[in-house]
TORVOLUM-611845 format. One line per 2 residues: number of its first residue (from 1); their letters; for each residue x, y, z of C-alpha. Coordinates in steps of 0.001 Angstrom, whole numbers. Example, Ala and Ser with C-alpha at 12.3 -4.5 7.8 and 13.67 -1.06 7.14 Angstrom:
1	as	12300:-4500:7800 | 13670:-1060:7140
//
This chain:
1	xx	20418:35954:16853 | 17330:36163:19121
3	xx	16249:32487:20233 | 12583:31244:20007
5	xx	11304:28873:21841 | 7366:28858:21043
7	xx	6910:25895:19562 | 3685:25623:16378
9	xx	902:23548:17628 | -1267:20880:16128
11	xx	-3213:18362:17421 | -6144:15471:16838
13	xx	-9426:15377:18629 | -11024:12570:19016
15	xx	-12577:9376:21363 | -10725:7080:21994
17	xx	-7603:8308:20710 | -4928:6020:22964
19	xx	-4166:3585:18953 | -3988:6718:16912
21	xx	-356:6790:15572 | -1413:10302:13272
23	xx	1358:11784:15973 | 4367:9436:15020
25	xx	4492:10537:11181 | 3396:14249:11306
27	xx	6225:14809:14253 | 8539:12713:12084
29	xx	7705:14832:9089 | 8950:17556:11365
31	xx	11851:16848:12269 | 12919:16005:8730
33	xx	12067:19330:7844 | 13765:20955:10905
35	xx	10398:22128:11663 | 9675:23237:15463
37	xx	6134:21959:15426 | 4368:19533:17895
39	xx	1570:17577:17349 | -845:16677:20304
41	xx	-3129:13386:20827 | -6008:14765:22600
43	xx	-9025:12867:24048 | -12300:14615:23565
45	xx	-15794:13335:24474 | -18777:14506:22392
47	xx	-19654:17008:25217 | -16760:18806:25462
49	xx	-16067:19169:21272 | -16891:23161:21740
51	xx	-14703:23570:24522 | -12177:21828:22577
53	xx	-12409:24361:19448 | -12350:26906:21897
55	xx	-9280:26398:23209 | -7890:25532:19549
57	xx	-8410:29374:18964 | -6939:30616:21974
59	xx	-4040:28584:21988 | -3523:29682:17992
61	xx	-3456:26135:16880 | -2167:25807:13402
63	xx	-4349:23333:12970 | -5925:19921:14394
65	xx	-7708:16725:12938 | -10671:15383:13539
67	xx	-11780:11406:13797 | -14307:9246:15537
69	xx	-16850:10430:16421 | -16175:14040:15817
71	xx	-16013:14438:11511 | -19587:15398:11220
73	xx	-20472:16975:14790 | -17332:20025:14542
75	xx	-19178:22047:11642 | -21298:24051:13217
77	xx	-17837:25246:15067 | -15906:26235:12532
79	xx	-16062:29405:10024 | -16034:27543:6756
81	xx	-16262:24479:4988 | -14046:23436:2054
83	xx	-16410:22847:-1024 | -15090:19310:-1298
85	xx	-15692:18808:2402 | -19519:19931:2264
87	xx	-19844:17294:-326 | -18828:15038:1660
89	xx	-20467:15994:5093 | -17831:15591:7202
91	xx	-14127:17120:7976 | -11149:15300:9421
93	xx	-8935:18172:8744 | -8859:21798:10229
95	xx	-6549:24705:8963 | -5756:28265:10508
97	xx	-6153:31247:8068 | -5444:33878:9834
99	xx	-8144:33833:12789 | -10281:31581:10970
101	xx	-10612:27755:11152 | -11461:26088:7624
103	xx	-12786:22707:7563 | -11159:20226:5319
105	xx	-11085:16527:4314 | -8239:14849:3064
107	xx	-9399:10942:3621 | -10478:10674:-70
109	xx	-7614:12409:-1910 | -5299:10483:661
111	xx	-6948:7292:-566 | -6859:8097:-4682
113	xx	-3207:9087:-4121 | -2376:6148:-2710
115	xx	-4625:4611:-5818 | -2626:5987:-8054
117	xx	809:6561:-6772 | 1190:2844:-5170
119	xx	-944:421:-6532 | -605:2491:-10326
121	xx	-4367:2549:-11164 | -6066:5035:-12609
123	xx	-9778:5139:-11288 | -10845:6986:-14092
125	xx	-13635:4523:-16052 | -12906:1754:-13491
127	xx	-15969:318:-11729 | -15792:546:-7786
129	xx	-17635:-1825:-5031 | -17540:445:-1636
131	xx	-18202:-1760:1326 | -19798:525:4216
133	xx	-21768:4029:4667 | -19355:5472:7278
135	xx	-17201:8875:7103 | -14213:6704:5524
137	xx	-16845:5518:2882 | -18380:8857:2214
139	xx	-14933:10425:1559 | -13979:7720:-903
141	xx	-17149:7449:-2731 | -17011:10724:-3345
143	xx	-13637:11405:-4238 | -14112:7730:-6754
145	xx	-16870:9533:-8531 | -15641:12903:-8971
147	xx	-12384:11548:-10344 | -14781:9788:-12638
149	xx	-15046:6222:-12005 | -17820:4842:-14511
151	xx	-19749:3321:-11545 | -19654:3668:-7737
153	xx	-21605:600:-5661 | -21836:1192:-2048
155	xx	-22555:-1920:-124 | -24081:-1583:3539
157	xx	-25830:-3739:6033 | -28200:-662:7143
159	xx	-30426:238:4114 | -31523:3457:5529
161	xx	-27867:5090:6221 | -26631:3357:2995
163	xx	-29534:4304:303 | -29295:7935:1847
165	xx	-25906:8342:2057 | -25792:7797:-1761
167	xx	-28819:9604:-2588 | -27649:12538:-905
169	xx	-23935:11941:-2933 | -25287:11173:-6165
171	xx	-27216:14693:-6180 | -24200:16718:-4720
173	xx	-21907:14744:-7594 | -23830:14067:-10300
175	xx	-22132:10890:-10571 | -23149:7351:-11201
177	xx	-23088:6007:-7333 | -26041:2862:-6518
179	xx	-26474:902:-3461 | -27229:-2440:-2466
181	xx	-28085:-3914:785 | -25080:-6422:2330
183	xx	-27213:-9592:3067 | -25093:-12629:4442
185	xx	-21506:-12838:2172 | -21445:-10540:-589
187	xx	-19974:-12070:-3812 | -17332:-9563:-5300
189	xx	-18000:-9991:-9671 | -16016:-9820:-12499
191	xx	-17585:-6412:-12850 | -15498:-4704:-9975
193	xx	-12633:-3183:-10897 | -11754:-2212:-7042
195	xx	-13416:-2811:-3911 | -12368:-1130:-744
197	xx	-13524:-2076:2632 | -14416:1627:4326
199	xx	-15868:-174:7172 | -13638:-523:10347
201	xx	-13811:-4504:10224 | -10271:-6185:11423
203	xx	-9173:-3100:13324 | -7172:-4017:16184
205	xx	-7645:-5313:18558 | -10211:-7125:16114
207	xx	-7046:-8226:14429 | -8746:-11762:13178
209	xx	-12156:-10324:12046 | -13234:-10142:7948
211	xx	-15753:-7835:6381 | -18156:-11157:5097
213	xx	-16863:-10857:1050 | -16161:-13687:-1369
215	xx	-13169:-12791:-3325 | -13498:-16000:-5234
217	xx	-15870:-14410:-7710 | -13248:-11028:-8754
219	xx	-11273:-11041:-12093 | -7678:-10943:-11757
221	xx	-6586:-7588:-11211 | -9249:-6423:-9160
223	xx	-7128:-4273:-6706 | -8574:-4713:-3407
225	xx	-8043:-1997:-756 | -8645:-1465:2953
227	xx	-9091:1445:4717 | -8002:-317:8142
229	xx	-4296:629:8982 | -4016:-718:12119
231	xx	-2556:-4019:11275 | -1900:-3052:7388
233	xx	-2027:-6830:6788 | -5809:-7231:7299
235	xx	-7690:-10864:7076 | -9149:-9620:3703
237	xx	-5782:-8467:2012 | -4090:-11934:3089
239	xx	-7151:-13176:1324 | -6944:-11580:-1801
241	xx	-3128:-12177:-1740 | -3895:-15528:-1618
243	xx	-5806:-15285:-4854 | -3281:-13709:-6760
245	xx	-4927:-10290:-6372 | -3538:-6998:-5875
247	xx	-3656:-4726:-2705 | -3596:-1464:-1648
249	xx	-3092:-1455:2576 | -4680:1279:5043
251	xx	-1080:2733:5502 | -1071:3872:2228
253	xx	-4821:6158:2982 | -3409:7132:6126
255	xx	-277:8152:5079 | -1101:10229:2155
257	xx	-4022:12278:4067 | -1690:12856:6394
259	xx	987:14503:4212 | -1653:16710:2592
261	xx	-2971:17917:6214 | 813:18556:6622
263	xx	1070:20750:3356 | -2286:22387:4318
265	xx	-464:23383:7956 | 3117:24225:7003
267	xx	3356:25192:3445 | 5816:22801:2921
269	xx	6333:19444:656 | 5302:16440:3336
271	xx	8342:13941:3498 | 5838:11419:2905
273	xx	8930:8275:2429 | 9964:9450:6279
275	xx	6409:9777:7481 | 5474:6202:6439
277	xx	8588:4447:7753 | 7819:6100:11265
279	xx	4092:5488:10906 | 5361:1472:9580
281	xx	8286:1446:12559 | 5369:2400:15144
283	xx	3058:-406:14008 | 5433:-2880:14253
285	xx	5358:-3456:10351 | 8746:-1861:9592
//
């Protein structure tokens, strides 16, 4: 039998990149699978994002992801959008179809998976308090209203990027989504049936910060998520623990996106149990 050696390529653009652990899980998923596939951490300033997608194409990369600050700025580079994605304005997934590059995003469904499949809610009917206006935020609000939650509340220091950030949602959902401008503490209700911190507040090496909530306030069995992996036990989870509440950590978001990027790329069922003990192992969590 002829050997081959050309390995499949993947990588993730972004700046900084050096606390991305994206890298650990897909390669683990990999090698589960027997898969000869490498995935590549690559740093990318703003300036050079074409040049990057460039060579993408000529090195026939299966694929790449996207993250900060590059979501938003790579569509005008690529040769089509995912309908979900447009919603949403931004991609932090990219797939090869043949000599095209389609623009996905998986942060939302990789959150409502991890919704369903490990804290066991349904967010159909709930009532959802979004803290933040950010890509993580406009993924999960989106993705919250079109698996119809009954009401979507984004909460955001900056009125301007909140109230249009919602505007512009609303009218591409048709969903019930409102905002409110974060003054001071905001004081979680008995109304919310989740709130999710989108915001990157207590992301190392900010290991000791908290978004300003009061939990005191939230009915028991308000499941309270964060989208901050990096640690997965965040000052607002311990919180929230604290009060007897349930959580939903940023492991589970990552994770999940991640394994549905993987299926995207390869065609194949993610190992997702594998990918999050390496992504756990890596982040000292294990």
């Amino acid at each position: 039998m002829a050997a081959n050696f050309k390995a499949e390529l993947l990588a993730c653009f972004g700046q900084p990149v050096d606390e991305n652990p994206t890298g650990v899980m897909q390669e683990a998923g990999f090698r589960e699978l027997g898969l000869n596939w490498r995935y590549l951490t690559i740093e990318v300033p703003p300036a050079k994002l074409r040049d990057a997608i460039a060579g993408a194409r000529a090195f026939g990369l299966r694929g790449f992801n996207l993250t900060i600050p590059h979501k938003v700025a790579v569509i005008p580079y690529l040769d089509e959008i995912a309908p979900d994605a447009t919603a949403i304005g931004a991609v932090n997934t990219v797939r090869r179809e043949g000599d095209r590059l389609i623009g996905e995003n998986t942060d939302g469904k990789g959150f409502l998976h991890g919704v369903r499949a490990d804290a066991g809610v349904d967010p159909r009917g709930k009532r959802a308090v979004v803290l933040g206006a950010g890509g993580a935020a406009r993924a999960i609000v989106t993705e919250l209203a079109l698996a119809g939650a009954a009401d979507v509340l984004v909460v955001n220091r900056s009125v301007e990027r909140g109230s249009a950030m919602v505007a512009d949602l609303a009218a591409k959902t048709g969903c019930p989504i409102r905002y409110e401008p974060w003054r001071g503490t905001y004081a979680v209700t008995a109304a919310a049936d989740l709130l999710v911190n989108a915001t990157s507040i207590g992301l190392f090496p900010d290991v000791h910060a908290m978004p300003p909530v009061d939990l005191s306030g939230a009915r028991p069995g308000t499941l309270v998520c964060d989208v901050v992996f990096n640690p997965p036990e965040t000052p607002m989870l311990a919180a929230a623990r604290r009060l007897g509440l349930p959580t939903l950590d940023g492991l589970s978001m990552l994770v999940y996106q991640g394994t549905i990027g993987f299926r995207l790329w390869t065609g194949r069922e993610a190992p997702a149990g594998v990918m999050k003990q390496a992504l756990a192992q890596a982040l000292g969590v294990a």
